[in-house]
N, C-alpha and C positions, 0 to 999 in steps of 0.2 A: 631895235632901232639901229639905225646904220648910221648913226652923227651924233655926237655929242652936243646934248642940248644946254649942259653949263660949261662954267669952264673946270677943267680938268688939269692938275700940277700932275708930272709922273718925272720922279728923280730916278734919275740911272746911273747904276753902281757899276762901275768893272774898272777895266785898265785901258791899253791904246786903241782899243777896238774902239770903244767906249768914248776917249779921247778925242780919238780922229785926230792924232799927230803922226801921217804916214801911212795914215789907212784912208780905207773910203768913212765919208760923214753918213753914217745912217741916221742919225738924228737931224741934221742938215735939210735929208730930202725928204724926212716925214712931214719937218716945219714947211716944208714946200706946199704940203699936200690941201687941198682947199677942204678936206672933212678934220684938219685937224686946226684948224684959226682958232678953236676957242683952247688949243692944249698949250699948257710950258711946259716946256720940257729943260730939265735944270741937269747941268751936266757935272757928276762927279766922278767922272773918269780921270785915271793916274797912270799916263803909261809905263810899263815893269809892274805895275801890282801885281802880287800873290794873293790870296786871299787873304791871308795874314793882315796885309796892308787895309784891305777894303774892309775887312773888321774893325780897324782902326779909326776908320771914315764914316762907322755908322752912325757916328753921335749927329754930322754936319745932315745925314741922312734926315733925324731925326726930326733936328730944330727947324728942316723945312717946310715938315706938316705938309707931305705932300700927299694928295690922292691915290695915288699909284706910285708904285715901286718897282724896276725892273734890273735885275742883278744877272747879269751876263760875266763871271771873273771864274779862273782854273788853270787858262791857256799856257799863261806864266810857271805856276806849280810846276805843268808837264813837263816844260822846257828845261827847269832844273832840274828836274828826276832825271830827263835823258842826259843833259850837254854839260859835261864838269865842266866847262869855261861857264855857264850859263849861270849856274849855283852859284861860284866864285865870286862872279860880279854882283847877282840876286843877295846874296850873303851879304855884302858890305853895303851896297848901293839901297836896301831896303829894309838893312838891320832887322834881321830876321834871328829868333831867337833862337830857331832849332831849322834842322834841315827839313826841306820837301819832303811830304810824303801822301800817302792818299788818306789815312786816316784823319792826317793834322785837316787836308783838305776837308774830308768831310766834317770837323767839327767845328772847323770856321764859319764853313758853310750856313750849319745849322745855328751855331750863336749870331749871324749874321740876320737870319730870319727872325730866329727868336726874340732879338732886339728889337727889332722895329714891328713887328709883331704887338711886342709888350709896350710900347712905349709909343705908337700912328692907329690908327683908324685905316691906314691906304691897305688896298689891294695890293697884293704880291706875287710877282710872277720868277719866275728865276730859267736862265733859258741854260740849255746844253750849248757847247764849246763847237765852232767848226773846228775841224780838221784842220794840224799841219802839213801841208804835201798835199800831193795829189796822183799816189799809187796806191790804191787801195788790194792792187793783186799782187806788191810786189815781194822779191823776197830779201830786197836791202834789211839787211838786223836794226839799224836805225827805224826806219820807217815803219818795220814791222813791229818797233817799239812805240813809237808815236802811236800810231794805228790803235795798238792796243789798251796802251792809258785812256786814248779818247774817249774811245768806246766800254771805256770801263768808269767810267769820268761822266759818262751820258745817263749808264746808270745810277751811280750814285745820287746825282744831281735830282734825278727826276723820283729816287726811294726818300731822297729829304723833302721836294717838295712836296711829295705822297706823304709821308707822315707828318709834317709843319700844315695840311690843309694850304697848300697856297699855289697858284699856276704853274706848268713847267708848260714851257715852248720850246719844242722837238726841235731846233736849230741844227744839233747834230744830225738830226736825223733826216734832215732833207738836205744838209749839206752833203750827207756822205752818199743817196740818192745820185744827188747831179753827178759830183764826181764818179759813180759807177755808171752813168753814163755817159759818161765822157772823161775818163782817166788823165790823168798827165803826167808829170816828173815826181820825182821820188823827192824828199829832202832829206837831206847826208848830213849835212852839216850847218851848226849854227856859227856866223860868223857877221861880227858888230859893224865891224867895216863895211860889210856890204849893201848892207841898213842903210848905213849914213853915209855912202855912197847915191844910195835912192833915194834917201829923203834930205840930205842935205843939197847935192851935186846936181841930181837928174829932175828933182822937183823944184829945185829952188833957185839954180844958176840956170838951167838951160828949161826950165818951164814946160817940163814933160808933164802931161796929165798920168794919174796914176795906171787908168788904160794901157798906155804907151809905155810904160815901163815894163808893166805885166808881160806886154808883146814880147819888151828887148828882151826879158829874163826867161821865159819860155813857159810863163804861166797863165791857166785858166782861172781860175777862179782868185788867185793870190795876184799881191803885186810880187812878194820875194819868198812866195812859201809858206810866210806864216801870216802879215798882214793883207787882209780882203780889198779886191779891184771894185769894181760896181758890177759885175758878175755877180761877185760870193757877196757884197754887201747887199745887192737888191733879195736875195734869199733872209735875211733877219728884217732888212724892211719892212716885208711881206708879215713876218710872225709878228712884228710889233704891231703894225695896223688892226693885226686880227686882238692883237690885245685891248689896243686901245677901244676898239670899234665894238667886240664883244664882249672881253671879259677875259680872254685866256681861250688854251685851246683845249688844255688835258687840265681837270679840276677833280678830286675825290668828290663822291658825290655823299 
């Protein structure tokens, strides 16, 4: 069946992506979508979350008794493994009890699942990470760091949702597609200013759509590198649709 014929609650877990403070809404233009009127979509997005955090969130997760659950969180993790300014701030700003790592990631991950798991009846999908940047040939050591965690971030993601039984939506993995076809700028450096430059300054006094700023900055699919334009957000669009509408795209059988 191509439409949902009850109505349908699906809470989504992650951080700014999630948010949509600075990014594109992909929850915004699914509500748009006429196959999805009978869905809520209940939004516990926290921009900065690490997983850490969004483990912290699963109880509110919980109490909403929703049908579906879609957890999209990591982004963050990476960005303190690479950018010491990044951890720094991540560290105090998110009272984080120990430092990033991919382990900690993977085990948040999985107490993340297994919570709601144990305690909803919803379906659960959990998607891989777009890309920061957008060199995927390059030989920047930054980028060729990012790069790497991603993609190593994609799998982990999709061996917990393999062993938890519960959906993984290849988000990495058609993100990292597009950008191989059509490459763009490397990202060097994290820098907070520049952020709140775009989302305070260019979106908010001078009423750039986030399009337009992607343009000024020289990005494809990003507005500054690491948050999605409607380029890279109409790519999880797309995977969510296929969630809601089917069921998931990769399922143990």
């Amino acid at each position: 069946m191509s439409q949902q014929d009850t109505h349908t609650t699906i809470a989504c877990l992650g951080s700014s992506t999630t948010a949509a403070k600075g990014t594109f809404n992909w929850i915004a233009e699914l509500k748009k979508r006429p196959q999805n009127t009978t869905v809520t979509f209940l939004n516990f997005g926290v921009g900065g979350d690490l997983s850490y955090n969004a483990l912290q969130k699963v109880h509110r997760v919980i109490a909403a008794a929703p049908d579906k659950v879609l957890i999209l969180i990591g982004s963050n993790d990476i960005l303190a493994m690479v950018f010491p300014n990044v951890k720094r701030i991540y560290m105090r700003w998110k009272r984080l009890p120990q430092e990033p790592s991919v382990p900690w990631f993977r085990e948040n991950l999985q107490q993340i699942i297994r919570q709601i798991k144990a305690q909803t009846a919803a379906e659960i999908a959990v998607a891989s990470l777009a890309e920061v940047g957008e060199a995927p040939g390059t030989k920047n050591i930054v980028q060729l760091q990012l790069n790497m965690l991603f993609a190593n971030f994609a799998e982990i993601i999709k061996e917990v949702a393999e062993a938890e039984d519960v959906h993984y939506l290849p988000f990495y993995e058609r993100f990292h597609d597009a950008i191989l076809a059509s490459p763009g700028r490397a990202f060097t450096r994290f820098s907070f200013l520049s952020f709140y430059r775009d989302y305070l300054f260019r979106e908010f006094i001078l009423r750039y759509s986030f399009d337009k700023i992607a343009q000024m900055n020289g990005w494809k699919f990003h507005i500054d590198g690491v948050h999605l334009n409607t380029r890279g957000g109409m790519i999880l669009v797309d995977l969510v649709q296929e969630f809601l509408t089917h069921g998931g795209l990769s399922h143990p059988a």
